[in-house]
N, CA, C and O of each residue as an XYZ file, in Angstrom:
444
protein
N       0.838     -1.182      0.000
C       0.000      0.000      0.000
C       0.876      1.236      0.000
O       1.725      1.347      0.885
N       0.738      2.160     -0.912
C       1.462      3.534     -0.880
C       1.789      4.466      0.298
O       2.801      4.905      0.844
N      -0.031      4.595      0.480
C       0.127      5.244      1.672
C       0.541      5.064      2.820
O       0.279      5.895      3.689
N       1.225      4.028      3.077
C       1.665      3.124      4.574
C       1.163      2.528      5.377
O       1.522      1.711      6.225
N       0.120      3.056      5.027
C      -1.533      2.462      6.157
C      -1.482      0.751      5.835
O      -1.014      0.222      4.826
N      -2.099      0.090      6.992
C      -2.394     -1.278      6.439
C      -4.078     -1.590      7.280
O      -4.611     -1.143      8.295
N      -4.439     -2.488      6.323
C      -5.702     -2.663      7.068
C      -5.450     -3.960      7.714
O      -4.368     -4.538      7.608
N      -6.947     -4.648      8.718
C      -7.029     -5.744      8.689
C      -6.390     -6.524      8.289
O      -5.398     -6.871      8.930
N      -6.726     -7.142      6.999
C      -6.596     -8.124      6.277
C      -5.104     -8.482      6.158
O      -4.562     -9.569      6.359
N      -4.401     -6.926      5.661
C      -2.866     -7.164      5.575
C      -2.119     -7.195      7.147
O      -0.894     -7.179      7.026
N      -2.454     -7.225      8.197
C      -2.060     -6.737      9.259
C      -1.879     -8.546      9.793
O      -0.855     -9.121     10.162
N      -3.295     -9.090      9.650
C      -3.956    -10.590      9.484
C      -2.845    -11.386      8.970
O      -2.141    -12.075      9.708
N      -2.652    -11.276      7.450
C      -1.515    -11.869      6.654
C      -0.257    -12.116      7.192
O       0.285    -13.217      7.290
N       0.341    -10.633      7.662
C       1.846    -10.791      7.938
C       2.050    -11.102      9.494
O       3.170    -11.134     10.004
N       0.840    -11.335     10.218
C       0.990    -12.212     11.405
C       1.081    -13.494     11.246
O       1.925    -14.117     11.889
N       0.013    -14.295     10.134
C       0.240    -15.273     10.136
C       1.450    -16.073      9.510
O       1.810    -17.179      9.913
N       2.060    -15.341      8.424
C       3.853    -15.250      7.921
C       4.185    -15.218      9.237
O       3.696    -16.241      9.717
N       4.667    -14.694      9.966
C       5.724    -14.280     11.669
C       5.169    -15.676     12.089
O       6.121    -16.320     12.528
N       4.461    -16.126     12.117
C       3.824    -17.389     13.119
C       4.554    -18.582     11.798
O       5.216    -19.403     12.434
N       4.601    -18.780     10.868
C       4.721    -19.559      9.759
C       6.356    -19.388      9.860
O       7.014    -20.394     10.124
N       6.831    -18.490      9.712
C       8.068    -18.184      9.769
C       9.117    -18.718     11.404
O      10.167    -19.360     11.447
N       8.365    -18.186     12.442
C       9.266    -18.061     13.677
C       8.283    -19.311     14.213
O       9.310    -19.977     14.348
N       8.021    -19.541     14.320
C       7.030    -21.319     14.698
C       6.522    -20.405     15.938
O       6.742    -21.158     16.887
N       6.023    -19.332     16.425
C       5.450    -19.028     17.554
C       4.314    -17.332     17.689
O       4.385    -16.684     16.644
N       3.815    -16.976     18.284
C       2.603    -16.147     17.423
C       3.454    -14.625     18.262
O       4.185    -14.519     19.247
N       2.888    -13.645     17.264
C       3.664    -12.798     17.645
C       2.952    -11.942     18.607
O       1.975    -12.409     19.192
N       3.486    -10.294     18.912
C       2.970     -9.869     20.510
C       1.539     -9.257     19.621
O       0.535     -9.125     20.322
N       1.432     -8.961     18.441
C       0.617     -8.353     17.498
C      -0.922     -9.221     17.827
O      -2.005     -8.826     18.259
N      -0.451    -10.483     17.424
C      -1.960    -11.281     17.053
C      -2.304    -11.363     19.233
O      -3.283    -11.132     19.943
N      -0.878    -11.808     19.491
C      -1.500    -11.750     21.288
C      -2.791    -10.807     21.819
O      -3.834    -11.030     22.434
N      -2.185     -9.720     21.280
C      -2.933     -8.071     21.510
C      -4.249     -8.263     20.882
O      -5.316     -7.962     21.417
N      -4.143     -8.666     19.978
C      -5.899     -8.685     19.365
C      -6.540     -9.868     19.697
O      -7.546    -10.093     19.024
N      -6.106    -11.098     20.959
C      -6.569    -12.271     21.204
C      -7.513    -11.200     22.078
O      -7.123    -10.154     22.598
N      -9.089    -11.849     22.093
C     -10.013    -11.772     22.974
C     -10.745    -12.987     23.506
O     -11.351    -13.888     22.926
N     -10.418    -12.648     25.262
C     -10.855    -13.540     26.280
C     -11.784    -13.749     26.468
O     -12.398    -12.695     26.631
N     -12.643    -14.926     26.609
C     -13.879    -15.078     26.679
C     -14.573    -14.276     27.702
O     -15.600    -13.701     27.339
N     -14.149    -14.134     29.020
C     -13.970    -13.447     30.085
C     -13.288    -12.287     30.048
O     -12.136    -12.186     29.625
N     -14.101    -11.199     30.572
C     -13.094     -9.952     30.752
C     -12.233    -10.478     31.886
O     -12.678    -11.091     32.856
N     -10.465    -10.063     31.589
C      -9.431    -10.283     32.293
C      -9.602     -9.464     34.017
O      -8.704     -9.757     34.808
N     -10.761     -8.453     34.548
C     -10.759     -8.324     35.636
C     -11.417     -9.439     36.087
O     -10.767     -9.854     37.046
N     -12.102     -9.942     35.947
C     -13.045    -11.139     36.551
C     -11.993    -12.422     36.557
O     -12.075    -13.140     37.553
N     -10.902    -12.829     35.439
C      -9.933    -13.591     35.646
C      -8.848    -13.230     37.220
O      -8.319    -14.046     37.975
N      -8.828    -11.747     37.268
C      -7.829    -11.476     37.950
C      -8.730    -11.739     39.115
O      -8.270    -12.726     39.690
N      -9.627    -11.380     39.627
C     -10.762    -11.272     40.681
C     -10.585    -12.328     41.490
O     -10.216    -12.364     42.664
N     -10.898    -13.222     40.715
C     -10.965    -15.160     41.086
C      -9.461    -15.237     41.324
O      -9.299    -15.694     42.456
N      -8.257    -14.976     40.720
C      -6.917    -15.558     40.976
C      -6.888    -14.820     42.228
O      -6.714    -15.579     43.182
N      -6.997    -13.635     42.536
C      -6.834    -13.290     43.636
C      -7.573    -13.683     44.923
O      -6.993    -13.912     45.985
N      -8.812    -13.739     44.754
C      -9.406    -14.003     46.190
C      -8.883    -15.769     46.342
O      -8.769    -16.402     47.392
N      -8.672    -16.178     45.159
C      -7.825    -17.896     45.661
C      -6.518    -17.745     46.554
O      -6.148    -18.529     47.428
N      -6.039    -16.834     46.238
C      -4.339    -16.410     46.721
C      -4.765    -16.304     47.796
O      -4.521    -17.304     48.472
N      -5.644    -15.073     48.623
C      -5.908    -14.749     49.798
C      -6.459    -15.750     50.801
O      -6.204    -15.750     52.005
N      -7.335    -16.697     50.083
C      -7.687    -17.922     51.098
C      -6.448    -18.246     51.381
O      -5.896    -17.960     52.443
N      -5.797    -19.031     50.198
C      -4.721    -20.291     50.507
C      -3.551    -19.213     51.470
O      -2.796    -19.782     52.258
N      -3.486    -17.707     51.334
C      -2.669    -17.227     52.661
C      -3.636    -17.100     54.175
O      -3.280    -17.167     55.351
N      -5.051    -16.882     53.517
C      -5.194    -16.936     55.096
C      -5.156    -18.262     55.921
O      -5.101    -18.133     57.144
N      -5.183    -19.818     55.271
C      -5.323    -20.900     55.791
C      -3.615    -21.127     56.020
O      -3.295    -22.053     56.765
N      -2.708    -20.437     55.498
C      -1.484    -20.681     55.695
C      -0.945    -20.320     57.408
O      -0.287    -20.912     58.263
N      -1.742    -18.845     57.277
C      -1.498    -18.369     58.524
C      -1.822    -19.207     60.087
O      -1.370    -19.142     61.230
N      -2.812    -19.956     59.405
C      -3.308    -21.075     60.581
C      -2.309    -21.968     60.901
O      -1.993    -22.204     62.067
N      -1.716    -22.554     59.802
C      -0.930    -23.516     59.876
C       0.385    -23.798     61.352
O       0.664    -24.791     62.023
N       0.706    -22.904     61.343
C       1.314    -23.045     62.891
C       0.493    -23.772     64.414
O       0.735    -24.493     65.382
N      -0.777    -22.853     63.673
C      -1.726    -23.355     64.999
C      -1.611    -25.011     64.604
O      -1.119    -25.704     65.495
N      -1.975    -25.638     63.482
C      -2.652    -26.895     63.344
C      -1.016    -27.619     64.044
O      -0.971    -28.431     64.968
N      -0.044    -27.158     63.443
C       1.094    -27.866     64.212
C       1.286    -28.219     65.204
O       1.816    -29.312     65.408
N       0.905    -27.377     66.178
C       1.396    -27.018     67.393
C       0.316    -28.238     68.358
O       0.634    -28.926     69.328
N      -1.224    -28.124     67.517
C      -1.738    -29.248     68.159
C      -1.689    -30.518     67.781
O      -2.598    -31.311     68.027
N      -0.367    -30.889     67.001
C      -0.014    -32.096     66.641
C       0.909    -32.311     66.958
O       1.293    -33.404     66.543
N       1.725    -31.696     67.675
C       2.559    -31.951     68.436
C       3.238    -33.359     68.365
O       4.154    -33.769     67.652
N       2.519    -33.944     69.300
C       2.884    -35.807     69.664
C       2.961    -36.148     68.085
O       4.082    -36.325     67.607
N       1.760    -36.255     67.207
C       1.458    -37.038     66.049
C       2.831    -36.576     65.169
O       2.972    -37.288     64.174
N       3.659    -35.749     65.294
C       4.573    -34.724     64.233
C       5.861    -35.312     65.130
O       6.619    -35.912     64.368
N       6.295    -35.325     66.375
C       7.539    -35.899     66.993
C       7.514    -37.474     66.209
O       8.094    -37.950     65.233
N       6.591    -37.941     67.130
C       6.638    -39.880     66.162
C       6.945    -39.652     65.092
O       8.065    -40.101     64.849
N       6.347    -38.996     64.026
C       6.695    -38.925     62.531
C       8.468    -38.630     62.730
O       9.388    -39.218     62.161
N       8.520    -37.788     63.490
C       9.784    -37.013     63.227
C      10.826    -37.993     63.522
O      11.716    -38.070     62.675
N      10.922    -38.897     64.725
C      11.624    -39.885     65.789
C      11.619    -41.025     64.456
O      12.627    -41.716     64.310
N      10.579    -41.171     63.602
C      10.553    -42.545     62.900
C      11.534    -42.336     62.102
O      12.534    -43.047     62.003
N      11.203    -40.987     61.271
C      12.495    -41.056     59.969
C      13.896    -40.550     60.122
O      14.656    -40.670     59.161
N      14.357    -39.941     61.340
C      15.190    -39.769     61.866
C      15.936    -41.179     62.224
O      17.151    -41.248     62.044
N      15.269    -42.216     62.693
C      16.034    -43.339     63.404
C      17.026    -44.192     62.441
O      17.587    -45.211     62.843
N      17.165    -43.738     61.288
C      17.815    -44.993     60.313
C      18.755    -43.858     59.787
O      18.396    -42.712     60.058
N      19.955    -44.026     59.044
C      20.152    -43.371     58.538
C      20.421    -43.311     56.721
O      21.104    -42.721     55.885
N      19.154    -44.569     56.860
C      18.889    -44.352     55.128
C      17.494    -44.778     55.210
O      17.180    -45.910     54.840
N      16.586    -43.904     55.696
C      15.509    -44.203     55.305
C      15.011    -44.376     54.030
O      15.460    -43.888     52.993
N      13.594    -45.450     54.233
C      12.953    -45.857     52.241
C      11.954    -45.007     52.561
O      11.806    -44.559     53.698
N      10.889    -44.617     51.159
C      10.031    -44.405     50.977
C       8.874    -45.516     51.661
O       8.825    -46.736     51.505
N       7.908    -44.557     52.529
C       6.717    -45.407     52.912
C       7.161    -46.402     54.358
O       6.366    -47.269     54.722
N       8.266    -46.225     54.997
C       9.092    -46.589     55.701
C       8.257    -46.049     57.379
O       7.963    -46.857     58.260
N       7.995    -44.400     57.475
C       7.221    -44.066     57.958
C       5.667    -44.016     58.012
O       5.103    -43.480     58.966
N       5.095    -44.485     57.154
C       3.729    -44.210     56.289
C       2.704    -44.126     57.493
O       1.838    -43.251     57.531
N       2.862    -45.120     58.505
C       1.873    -45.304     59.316
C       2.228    -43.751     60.621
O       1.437    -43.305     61.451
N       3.243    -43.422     60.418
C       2.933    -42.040     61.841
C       3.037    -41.324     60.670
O       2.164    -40.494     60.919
N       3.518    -40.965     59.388
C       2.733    -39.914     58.318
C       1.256    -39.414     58.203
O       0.605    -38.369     58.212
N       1.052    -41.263     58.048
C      -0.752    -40.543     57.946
C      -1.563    -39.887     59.215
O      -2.528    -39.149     59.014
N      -1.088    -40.218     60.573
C      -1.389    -40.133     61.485
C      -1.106    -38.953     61.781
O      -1.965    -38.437     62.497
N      -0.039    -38.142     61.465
C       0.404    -36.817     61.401
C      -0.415    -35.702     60.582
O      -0.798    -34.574     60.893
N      -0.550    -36.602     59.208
C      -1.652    -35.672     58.212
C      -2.848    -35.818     58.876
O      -3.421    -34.733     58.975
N      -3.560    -36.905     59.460
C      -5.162    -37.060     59.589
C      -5.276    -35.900     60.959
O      -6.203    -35.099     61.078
N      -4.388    -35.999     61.697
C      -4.111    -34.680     63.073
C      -4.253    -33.561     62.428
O      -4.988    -32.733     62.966
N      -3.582    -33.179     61.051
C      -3.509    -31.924     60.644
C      -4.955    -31.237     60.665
O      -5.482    -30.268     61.211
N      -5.450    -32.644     59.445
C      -6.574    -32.481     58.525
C      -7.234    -32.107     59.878
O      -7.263    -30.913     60.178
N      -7.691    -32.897     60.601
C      -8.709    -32.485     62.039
C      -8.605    -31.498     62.450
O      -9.600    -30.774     62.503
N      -7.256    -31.016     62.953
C      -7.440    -29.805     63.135
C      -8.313    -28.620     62.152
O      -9.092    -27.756     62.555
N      -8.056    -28.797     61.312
C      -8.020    -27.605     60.504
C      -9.430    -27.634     60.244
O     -10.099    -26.601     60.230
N      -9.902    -28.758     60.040
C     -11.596    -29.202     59.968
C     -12.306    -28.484     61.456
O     -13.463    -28.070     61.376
N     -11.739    -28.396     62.458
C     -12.140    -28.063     63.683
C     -12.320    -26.338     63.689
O     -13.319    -25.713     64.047
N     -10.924    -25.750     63.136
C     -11.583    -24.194     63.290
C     -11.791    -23.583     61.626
O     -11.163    -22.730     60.999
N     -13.083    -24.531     61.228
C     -13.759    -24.332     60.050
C     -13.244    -23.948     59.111
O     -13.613    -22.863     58.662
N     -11.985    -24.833     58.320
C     -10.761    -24.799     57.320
C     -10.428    -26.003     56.662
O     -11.150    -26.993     56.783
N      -8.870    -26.014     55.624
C      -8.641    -26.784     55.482
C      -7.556    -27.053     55.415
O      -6.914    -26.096     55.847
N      -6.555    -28.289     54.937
C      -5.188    -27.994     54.706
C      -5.025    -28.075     53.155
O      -3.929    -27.863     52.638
């Protein structure tokens, strides 16, 4: 085109050359991808997920602390060898996780 201008169509073309050419899509066609979802409502949801999984994090000390016993055994088991196997501990593991899980089930949470 003379005038320098490009429309659509040619704009269309020499993206899909750059993608044909470089095997990957360029920042051009990115920019004109439209989300099914407006991207605040994407961001909305990623965020209030972030904020749970930190506020249940913050608990996490508590759930420890009342597992105390169930978390030493675990600890005393795989400590005692000095080549522990996999699944070696399994039985004060689960017993350690199912303490967690309870807890956390108790002040209306999860792990």
């Amino acid at each position: 085109m003379a005038s320098g201008k490009t429309n659509g169509n040619d704009l269309h073309g020499t993206v899909e050359k750059e993608i044909r050419k470089t095997g990957r899509q360029s920042q051009v066609e990115i920019a004109n991808y439209q989300l099914p979802v407006p991207i605040e409502v994407l961001l909305f949801k990623e965020m209030d997920a972030v904020q749970k999984a930190k506020q249940r994090f913050k608990l996490f000390p508590k759930y420890l602390a009342s597992c105390a016993s169930e978390g030493s055994l675990y600890a005393k088991c795989v400590i005692q060898t000095d080549d522990p196997k996999q699944n070696q501990c399994e039985k004060e593991f689960m017993a350690f996780k199912k303490c967690l899980a309870e807890a956390a089930k108790k002040s209306g949470s999860r792990i």
